[in-house]
C-alpha positions in Angstrom: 20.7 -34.6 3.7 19.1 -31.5 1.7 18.4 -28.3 2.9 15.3 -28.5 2.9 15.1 -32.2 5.4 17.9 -30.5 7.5 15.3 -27.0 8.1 12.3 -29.5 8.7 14.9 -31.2 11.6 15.9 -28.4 13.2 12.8 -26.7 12.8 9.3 -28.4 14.3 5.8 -27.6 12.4 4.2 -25.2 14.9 1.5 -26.9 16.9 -2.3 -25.8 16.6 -4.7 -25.3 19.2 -7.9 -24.2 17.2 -11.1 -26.7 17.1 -12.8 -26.1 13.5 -16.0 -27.9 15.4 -16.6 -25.1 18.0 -19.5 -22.8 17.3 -17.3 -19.9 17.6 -14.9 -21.2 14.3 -18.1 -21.7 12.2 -19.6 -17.9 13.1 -16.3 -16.5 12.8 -16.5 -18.4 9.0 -20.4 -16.4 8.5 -19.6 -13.4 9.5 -16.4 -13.3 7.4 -18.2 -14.3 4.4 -20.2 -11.2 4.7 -17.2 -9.2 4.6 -15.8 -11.1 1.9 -18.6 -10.3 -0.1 -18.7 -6.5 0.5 -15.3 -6.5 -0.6 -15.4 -8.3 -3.7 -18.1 -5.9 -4.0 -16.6 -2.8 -3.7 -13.0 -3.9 -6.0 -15.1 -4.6 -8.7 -16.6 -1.7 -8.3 -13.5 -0.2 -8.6 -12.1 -2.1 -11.7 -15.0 -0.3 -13.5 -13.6 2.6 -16.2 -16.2 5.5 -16.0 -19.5 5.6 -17.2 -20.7 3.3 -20.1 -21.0 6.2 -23.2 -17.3 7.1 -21.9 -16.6 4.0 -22.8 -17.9 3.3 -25.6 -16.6 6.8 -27.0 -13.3 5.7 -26.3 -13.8 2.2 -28.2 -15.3 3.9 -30.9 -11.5 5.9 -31.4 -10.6 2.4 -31.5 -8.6 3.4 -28.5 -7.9 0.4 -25.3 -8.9 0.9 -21.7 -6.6 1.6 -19.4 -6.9 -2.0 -17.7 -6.7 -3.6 -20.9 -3.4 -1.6 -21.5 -1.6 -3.1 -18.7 -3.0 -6.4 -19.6 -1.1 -5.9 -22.8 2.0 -4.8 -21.4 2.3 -7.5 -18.4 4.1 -11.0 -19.5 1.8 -13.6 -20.0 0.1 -15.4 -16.3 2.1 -12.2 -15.0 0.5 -11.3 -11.4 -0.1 -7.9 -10.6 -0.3 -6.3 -7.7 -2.7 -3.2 -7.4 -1.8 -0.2 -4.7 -4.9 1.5 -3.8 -7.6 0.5 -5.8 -10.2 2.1 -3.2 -8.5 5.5 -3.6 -10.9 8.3 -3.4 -13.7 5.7 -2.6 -17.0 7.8 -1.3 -14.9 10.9 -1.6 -17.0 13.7 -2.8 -15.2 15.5 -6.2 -13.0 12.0 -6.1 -13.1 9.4 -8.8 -12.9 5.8 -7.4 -9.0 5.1 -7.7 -8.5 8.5 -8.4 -8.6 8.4 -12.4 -5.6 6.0 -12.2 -4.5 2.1 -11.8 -1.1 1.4 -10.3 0.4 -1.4 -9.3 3.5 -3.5 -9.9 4.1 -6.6 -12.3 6.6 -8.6 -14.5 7.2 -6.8 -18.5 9.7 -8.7 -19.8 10.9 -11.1 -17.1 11.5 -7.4 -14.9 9.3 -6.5 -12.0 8.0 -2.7 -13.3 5.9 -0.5 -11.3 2.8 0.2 -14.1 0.8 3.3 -13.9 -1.7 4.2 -16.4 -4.5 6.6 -16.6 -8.0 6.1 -16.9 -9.3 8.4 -19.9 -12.6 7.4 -19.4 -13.3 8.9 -16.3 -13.0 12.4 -16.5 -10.7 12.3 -19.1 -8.0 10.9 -16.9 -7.8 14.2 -15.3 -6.3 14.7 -11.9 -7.7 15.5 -8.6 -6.4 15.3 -5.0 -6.6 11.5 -4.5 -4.8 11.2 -8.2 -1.8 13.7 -6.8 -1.9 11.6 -3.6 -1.9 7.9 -5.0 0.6 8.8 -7.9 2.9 10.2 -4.7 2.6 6.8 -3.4 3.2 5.1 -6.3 6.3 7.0 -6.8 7.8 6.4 -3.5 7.1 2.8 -3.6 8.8 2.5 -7.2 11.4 5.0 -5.3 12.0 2.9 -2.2 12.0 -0.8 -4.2 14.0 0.4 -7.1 11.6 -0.5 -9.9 11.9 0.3 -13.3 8.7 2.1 -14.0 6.3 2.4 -16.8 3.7 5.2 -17.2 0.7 4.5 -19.5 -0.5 8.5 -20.2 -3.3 10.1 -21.6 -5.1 12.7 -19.5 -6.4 15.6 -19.6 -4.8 17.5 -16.7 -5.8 19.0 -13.5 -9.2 18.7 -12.6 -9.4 22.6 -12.8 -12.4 22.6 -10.3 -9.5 21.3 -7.9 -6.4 23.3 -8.9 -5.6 24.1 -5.1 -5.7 20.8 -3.7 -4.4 19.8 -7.1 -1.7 22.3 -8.3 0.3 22.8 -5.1 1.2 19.0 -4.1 0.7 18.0 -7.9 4.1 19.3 -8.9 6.1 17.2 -6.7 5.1 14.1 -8.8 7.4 15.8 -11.2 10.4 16.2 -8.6 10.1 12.5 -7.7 10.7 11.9 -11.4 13.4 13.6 -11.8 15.0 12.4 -8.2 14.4 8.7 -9.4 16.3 9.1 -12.4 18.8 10.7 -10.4 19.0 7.2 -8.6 19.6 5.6 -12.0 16.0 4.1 -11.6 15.1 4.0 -15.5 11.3 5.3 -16.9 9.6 4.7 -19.9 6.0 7.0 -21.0 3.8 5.5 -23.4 1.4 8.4 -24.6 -1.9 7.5 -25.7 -3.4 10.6 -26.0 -3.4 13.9 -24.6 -0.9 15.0 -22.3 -0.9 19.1 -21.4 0.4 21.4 -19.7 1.5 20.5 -16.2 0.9 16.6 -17.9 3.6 17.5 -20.6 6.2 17.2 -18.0 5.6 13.4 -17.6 6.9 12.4 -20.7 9.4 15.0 -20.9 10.7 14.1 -17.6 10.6 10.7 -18.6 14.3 8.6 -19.9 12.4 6.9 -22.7 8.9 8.4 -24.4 6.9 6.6 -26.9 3.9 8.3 -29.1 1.4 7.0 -30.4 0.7 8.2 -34.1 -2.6 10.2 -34.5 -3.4 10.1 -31.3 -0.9 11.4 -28.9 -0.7 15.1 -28.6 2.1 16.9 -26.0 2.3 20.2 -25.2 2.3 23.2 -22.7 -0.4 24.9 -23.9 -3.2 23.9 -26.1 -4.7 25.7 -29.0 -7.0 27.9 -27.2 -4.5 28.9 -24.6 -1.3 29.5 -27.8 -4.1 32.0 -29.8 -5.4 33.7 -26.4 -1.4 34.2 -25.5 0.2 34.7 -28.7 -2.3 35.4 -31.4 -1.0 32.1 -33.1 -3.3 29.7 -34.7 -2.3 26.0 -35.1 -3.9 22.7 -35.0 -3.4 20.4 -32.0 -1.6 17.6 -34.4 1.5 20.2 -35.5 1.2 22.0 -32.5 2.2 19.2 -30.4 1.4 15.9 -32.0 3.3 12.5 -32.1 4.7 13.1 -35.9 5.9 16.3 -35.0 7.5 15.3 -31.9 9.3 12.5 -33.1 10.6 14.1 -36.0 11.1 17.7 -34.6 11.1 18.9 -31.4 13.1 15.2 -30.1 10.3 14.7 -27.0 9.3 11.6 -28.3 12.0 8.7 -28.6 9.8 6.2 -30.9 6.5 6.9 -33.1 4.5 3.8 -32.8 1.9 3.1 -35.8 -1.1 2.3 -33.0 -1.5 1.4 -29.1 -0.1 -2.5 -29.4 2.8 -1.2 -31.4 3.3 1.6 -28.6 2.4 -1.6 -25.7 5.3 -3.5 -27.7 8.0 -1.3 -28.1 7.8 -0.5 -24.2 8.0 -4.1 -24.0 11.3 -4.3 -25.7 12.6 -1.4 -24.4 12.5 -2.8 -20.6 14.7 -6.3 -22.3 16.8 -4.1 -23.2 17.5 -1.7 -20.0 20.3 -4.9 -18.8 17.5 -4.7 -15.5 19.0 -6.8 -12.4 18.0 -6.5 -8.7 20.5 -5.8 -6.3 19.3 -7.7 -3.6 20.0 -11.5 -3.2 16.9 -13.7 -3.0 17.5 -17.0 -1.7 18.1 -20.0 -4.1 15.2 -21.9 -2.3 12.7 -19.3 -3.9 14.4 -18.7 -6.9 13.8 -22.4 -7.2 10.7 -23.0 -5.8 11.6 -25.3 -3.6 9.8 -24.2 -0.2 6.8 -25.7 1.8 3.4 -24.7 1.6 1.7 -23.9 4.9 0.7 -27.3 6.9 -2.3 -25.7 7.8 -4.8 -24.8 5.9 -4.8 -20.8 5.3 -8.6 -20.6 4.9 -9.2 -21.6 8.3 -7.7 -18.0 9.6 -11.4 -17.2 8.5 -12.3 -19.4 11.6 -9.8 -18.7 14.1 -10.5 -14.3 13.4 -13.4 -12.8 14.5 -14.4 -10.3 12.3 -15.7 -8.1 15.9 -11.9 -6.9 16.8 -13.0 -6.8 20.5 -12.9 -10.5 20.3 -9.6 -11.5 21.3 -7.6 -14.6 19.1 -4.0 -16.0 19.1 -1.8 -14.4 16.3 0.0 -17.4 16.4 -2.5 -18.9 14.6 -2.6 -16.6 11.9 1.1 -16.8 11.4 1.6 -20.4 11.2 -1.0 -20.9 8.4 1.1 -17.9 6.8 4.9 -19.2 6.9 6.3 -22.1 4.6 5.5 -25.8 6.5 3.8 -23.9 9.0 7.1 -24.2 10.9 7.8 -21.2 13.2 10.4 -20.3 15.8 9.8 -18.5 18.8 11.5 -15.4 20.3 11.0 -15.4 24.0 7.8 -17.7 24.4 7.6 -16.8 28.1 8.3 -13.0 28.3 6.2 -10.3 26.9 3.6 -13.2 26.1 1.0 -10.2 24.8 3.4 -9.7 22.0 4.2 -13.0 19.7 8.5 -12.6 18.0 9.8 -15.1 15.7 11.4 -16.5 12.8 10.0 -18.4 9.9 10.3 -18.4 5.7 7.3 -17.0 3.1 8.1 -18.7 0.1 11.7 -19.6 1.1 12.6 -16.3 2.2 13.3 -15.3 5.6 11.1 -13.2 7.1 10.7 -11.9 11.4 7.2 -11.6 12.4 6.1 -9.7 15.2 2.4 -10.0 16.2 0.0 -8.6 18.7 -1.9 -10.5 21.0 -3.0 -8.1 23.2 -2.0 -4.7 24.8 1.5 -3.4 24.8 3.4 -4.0 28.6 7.1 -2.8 28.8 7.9 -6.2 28.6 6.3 -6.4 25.3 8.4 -3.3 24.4 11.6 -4.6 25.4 11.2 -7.8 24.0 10.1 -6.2 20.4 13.1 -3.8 20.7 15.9 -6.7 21.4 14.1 -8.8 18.3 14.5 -5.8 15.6 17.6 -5.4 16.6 18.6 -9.5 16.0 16.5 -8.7 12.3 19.1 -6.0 11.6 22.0 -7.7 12.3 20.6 -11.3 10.3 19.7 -8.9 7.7 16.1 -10.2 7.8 12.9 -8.5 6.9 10.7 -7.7 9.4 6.6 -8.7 9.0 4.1 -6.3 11.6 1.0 -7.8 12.3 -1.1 -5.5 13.8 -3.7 -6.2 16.0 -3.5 -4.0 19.3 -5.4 -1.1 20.9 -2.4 0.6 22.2 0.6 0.6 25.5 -0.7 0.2 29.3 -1.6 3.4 30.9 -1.9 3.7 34.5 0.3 5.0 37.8 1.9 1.3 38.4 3.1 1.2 34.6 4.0 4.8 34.3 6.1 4.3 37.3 7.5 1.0 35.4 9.2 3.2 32.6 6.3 2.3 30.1 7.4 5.9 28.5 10.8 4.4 28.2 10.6 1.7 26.9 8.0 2.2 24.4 10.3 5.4 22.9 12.7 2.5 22.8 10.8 0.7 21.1 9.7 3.5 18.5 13.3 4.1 18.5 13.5 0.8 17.1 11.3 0.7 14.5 12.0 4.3 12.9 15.7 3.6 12.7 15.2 -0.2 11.3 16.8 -0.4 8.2 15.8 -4.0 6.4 12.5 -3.9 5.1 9.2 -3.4 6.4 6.2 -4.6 5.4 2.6 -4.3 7.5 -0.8 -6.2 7.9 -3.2 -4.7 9.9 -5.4 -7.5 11.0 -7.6 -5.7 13.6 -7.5 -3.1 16.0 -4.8 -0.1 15.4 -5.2 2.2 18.1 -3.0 5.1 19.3 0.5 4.6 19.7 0.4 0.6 19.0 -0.3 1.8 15.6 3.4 3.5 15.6 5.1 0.8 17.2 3.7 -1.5 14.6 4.9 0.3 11.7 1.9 2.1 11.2 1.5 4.0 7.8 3.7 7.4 9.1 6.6 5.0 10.1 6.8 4.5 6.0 6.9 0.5 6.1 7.7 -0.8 2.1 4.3 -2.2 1.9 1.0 -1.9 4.3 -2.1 -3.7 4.0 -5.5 -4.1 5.9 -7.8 -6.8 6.4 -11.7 -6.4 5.6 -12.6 -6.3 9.5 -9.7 -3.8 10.6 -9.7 -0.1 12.5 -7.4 2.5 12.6 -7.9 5.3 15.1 -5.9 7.2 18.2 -8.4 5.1 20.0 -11.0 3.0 20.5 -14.4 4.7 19.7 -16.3 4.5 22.9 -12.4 5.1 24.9 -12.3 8.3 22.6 -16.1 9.6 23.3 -15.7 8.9 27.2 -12.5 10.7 27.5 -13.7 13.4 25.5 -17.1 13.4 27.7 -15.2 12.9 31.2 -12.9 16.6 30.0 -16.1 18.2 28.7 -17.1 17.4 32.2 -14.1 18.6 34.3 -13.8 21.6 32.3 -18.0 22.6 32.9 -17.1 21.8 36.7 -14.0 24.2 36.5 -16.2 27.0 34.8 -19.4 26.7 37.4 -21.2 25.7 34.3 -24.4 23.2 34.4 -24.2 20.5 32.1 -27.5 20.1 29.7 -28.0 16.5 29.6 -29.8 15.8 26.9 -27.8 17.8 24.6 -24.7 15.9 25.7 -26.3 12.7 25.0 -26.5 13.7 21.7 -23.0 15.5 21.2 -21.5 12.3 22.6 -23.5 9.7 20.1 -22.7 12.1 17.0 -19.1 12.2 18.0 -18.8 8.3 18.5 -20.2 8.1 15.1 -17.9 10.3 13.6 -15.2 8.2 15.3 -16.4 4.9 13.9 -16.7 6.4 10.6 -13.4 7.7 10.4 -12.0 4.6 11.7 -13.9 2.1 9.3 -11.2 0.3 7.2 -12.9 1.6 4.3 -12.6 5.3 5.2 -9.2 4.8 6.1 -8.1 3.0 2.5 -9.9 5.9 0.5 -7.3 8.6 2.2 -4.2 6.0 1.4 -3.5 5.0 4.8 -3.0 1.9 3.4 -1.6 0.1 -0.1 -5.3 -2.0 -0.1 -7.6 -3.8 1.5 -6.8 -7.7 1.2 -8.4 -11.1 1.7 -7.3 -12.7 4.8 -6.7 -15.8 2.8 -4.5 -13.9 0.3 -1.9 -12.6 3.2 0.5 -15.1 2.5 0.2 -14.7 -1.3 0.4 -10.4 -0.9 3.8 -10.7 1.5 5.1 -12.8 -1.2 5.4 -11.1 -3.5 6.4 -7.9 -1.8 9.6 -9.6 -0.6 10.1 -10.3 -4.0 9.7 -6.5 -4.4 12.0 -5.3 -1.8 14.9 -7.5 -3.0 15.2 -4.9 -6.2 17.9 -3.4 -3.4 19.9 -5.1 -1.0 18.3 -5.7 1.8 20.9 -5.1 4.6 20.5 -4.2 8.5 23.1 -1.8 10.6 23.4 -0.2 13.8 19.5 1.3 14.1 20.0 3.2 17.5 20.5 7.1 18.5 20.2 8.5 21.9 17.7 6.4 23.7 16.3 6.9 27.1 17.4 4.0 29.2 
């Protein structure tokens, strides 16, 4: 008997409850659709390069866009996976992406983390949501152990920025230097201009390749050598590619134009002897793993884009995992929170889903199963839907502190890798429990329809109204109705806004906003990612709080 017969024996497909008839499925289907649309919407906004005469400019210097650079660079059908494409999005003194794209594909058979700039917005120069997305690239290249590839031409710090830019900015430069620390190799391909602070990315850099008559490096340009030293010079022997590659030693190869350059970065990574540390399974490797039974569109159906609507996360998860075939962790205890076991393209994977709020069963349950994921050496999935732990003098007296902390105990000290979906609500302390974004999981993702906040919006405006209240009572002082009124709907506005999916993605609280339909595909290829290092558990507890 194979493997594979043996796992479908011993392991049943995961019944399904869900009626694709009902009224609900089909408006559930409408109203995602809408979503859908906004999004698809918005990437392709994002995809664009700057304003048309930018870019024709540029293509008149017969030079490539940054999107068609990585295009180049990628191996053939190659995916690519983009982190933060809404970056900056409806951020005032912000370009869309933040004058960058990043992501992570396959150059020569290797899985490289890619990050060019965009010259034709701004010049590629950097602002805050640049110095922020470039952080995150790093640490994901960092964290995953990817060989990484930086596409440069820019034009420096946005100068109308250089507080918000300068100050973080120069710890893009220490993460270069820590990475090649860890042995975690770098190659700079340099289109264009790269000065000042931006000469440090190439130097910094194990492997730089120019670009001849085009790519220009140095600390200070022209105007700022003559205005400091009296000296005149032309940018091309001041700092260009000849004289680099022939002189001074910054550059390692002088490439003839931009596919030469594309190329040679392309041979350098077959050459770096590349292997991952971590050992995927053979059944991946191979290929040889079941599709989902069910059908992943219908998760359109069975999730109501309202996140007050309740659904089963079950549901979602079995139209995720190979053969739709899912085991259980305690079925019967802590039912508001769903534990298991199942494969994503024939790798092992633990889930843990939200079905409602958090109990202290819930927490005990979800701390026993991260501990089992440690010690199977298994990668833990959060899929977040939950608007936070019990409250109240029955569950306080319960121990719901304690065994939440345990449970946060849990997840900070985990040690296999994390990777999060935020499929609805993320409120208050559920969102740290469920690997939210400052408990660092490897990869975090949101759906179209999801919130993040320490609360619900109306929860947050009456607890804020009810303390207005008790403080005005306190104080003698008479409340103004009206004016209230209006304080309260302006702040649950505020709230909303800040909460909106959208908002949230623009400041990086996430890596991108995906398809539902595309979960399966996105988790994928992140495990993929985070076997670069071995992925191995251990002993994840300090002093707890029994």
């Amino acid at each position: 008997m194979s493997i594979s017969s043996i796992k479908d024996h011993l392991v049943p497909r995961h019944p399904t409850v869900i009626n694709k008839a009902s009224p609900e499925y089909k408006s559930n289907i409408e109203e995602w659709t809408k979503l859908l649309d906004q999004l698809k919407e918005r990437l392709k906004e994002a995809t664009s390069e700057g304003k048309e005469k930018s870019i024709a400019l540029h293509k008149k210097r017969g030079q490539l866009s940054a999107r068609e650079r990585i295009e180049l660079l990628l191996d053939e059908d190659s995916p690519f996976l983009e982190i933060c494409p809404l970056a900056g999005y409806e951020q005032e003194h912000c370009t869309l992406g933040g004058s960058v794209v990043s992501g992570i594909g396959l150059v020569s058979g290797v899985l490289c983390a890619i990050n060019a700039n965009v010259p034709t917005m701004a010049g590629g120069a950097m602002n805050e949501t640049t110095v922020l997305k470039v952080g995150r690239f790093q640490q994901i290249a960092r964290e995953n152990r990817l060989p990484v590839i930086v596409l440069t031409q820019s034009a420096g710090a946005n100068l109308q920025q250089q507080f918000k830019v300068f100050h973080r900015g120069g710890g893009g430069f220490r993460n270069q230097a820590l990475a090649s620390k860890l042995g975690i190799p770098s190659c700079c391909v340099v289109f264009g201009s790269s000065t000042a602070g931006g000469a440090y990315t190439p130097g910094l850099s194990d492997y730089v390749i120019m670009i001849k008559k085009q790519a220009q490096v140095f600390l200070g340009g022209p105007p700022l050598v003559q205005m400091a030293t009296g000296e005149i010079a032309d940018a091309e022997s001041l700092g260009g590619a000849d004289m680099h590659s022939r002189i001074s030693g910054v550059s390692d190869q002088l490439a003839i134009d931009e596919h030469d350059g594309i190329r040679k970065a392309r041979e350098w990574i077959s050459n770096i002897n590349w292997e991952r540390q971590g050992k995927l399974p053979e059944r991946h490797l191979l290929g040889q793993y079941e599709e989902p039974f069910y059908d992943p569109n219908e998760i359109l159906g069975i999730v109501s884009s309202n996140i007050r609507i309740p659904y089963d996360a079950t549901e979602v998860i079995i139209r995720i995992v190979d053969g739709s075939r899912f085991t259980v962790f305690k079925p019967n205890y802590g039912v508001n929170l769903v534990c298991g076991w199942g494969f994503i393209q024939g790798i092992p994977v633990g889930i843990l889903a939200n079905n409602n709020v958090i109990f202290t069963q819930e927490a005990n349950k979800a701390t026993q199963f991260i501990q089992l994921c440690n010690i199977k050496n298994t990668p833990v999935l959060y899929f977040q839907n939950i608007t936070g732990f019990m409250v109240g003098k029955r569950y306080e007296e319960e121990g719901i502190v304690k065994a939440g902390s345990r449970f946060i105990n849990a997840v900070s000290n985990s040690k296999v890798p994390a990777i999060t979906i935020m499929m609805g609500a993320s409120y208050g302390a559920g969102n740290y429990a469920m690997s939210g974004r400052a408990y660092e999981p490897r990869f975090l993702f949101s759906w179209p329809n999801s919130r993040c906040s320490v609360m619900g919006p109306e929860q947050l405006t009456g607890v804020m109204d009810l303390v207005m209240r008790q403080g005005a009572k306190r104080a003698g002082i008479e409340i103004d109705e009206e004016l209230a009124s209006q304080r309260k709907a302006m702040f649950q506005m505020s709230v909303e806004a800040e909460s909106d999916v959208y908002y949230t993605s623009s400041r990086l609280l996430d890596d991108g906003i995906i398809d539902p339909r595309d979960t399966r595909m996105v988790i994928g290829f992140c495990l993929e990612v985070v076997y670069n290092i071995k992925v191995e558990g251990g002993n994840i507890y300090g002093i707890s709080r029994m």
